[in-house]
N, C-alpha and C positions, 0 to 999 in steps of 0.2 A: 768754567763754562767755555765751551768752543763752539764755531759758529763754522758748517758746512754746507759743501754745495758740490754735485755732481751732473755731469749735464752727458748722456750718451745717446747712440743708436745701435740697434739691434737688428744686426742685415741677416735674413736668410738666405739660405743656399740653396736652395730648392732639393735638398738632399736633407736625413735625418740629424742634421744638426745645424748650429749656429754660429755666428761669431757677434760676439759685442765687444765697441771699442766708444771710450768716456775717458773725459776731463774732471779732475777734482781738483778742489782746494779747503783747506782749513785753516781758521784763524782761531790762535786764545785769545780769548778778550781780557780772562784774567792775570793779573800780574803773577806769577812764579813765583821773586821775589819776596822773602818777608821782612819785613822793617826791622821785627822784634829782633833776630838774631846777629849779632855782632860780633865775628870773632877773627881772631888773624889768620892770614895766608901761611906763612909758617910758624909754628910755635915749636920753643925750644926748652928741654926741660934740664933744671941747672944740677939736677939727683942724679940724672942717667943724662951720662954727656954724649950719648951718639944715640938719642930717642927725640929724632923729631918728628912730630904730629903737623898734617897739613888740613886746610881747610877747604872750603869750597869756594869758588871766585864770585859765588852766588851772595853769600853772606863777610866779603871781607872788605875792610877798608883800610888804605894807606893814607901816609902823609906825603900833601903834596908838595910844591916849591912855594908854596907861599906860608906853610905851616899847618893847613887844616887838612882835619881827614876826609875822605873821599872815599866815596865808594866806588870799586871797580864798574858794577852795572846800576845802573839805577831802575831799570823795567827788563823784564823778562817776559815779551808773547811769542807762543810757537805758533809757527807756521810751516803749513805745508802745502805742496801740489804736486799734479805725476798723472800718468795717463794709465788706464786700466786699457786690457784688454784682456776678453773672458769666451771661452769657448764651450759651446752647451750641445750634448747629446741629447736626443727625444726623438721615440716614436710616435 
C-alpha cells in the first residue's frame, strides 16, 4: 500500500493553452522485505567450480563480529518526491 499526495496550480495564459506546475510525494507503508526468504549473498557451487549464483541484499544475511547472523536491511519503504510540470493545449 502506498500513501500519496500532490498539491499544484494551474496558471492560464490567456492564450489557447496552459501551464501546470505541482509537488508530489509518496510513501510505502508496506515493508518490501520478506521474513520468509533467507539466502546468501554469494553462493558457490562445489560441481561447477566457476558457477557462482548471487542473491539479493533484500533477502541476505551475514555473520557478524560477534558471531550472529544479520541481516543486511531490516525494513524496506519506497519513497518518492519530484515536481511535475505539465503543459495543456485547448480551445
Amino acid at each position: 500500500m502506498q500513501v500519496a499526495i500532490e498539491a499544484g496550480v494551474k496558471w492560464y495564459t490567456g492564450t489557447n493553452w496552459s501551464i501546470y506546475s505541482g509537488i508530489y510525494g509518496e510513501y510505502g507503508v508496506n515493508n518490501l522485505v520478506s521474513q520468509k526468504d533467507k539466502k546468501n549473498f554469494i553462493a558457490y557451487d562445489v560441481l561447477k567450480d566457476t558457477k557462482f549464483t548471487n542473491g539479493s541484499s533484500f533477502t541476505t544475511e551475514y555473520m557478524n563480529t560477534n558471531g550472529k547472523l544479520t541481516k543486511f536491511t531490516e525494513q524496506i519503504h519506497p519513497l518518492a518526491v519530484g515536481v511535475k510540470i505539465r503543459v495543456s493545449f485547448g480551445w
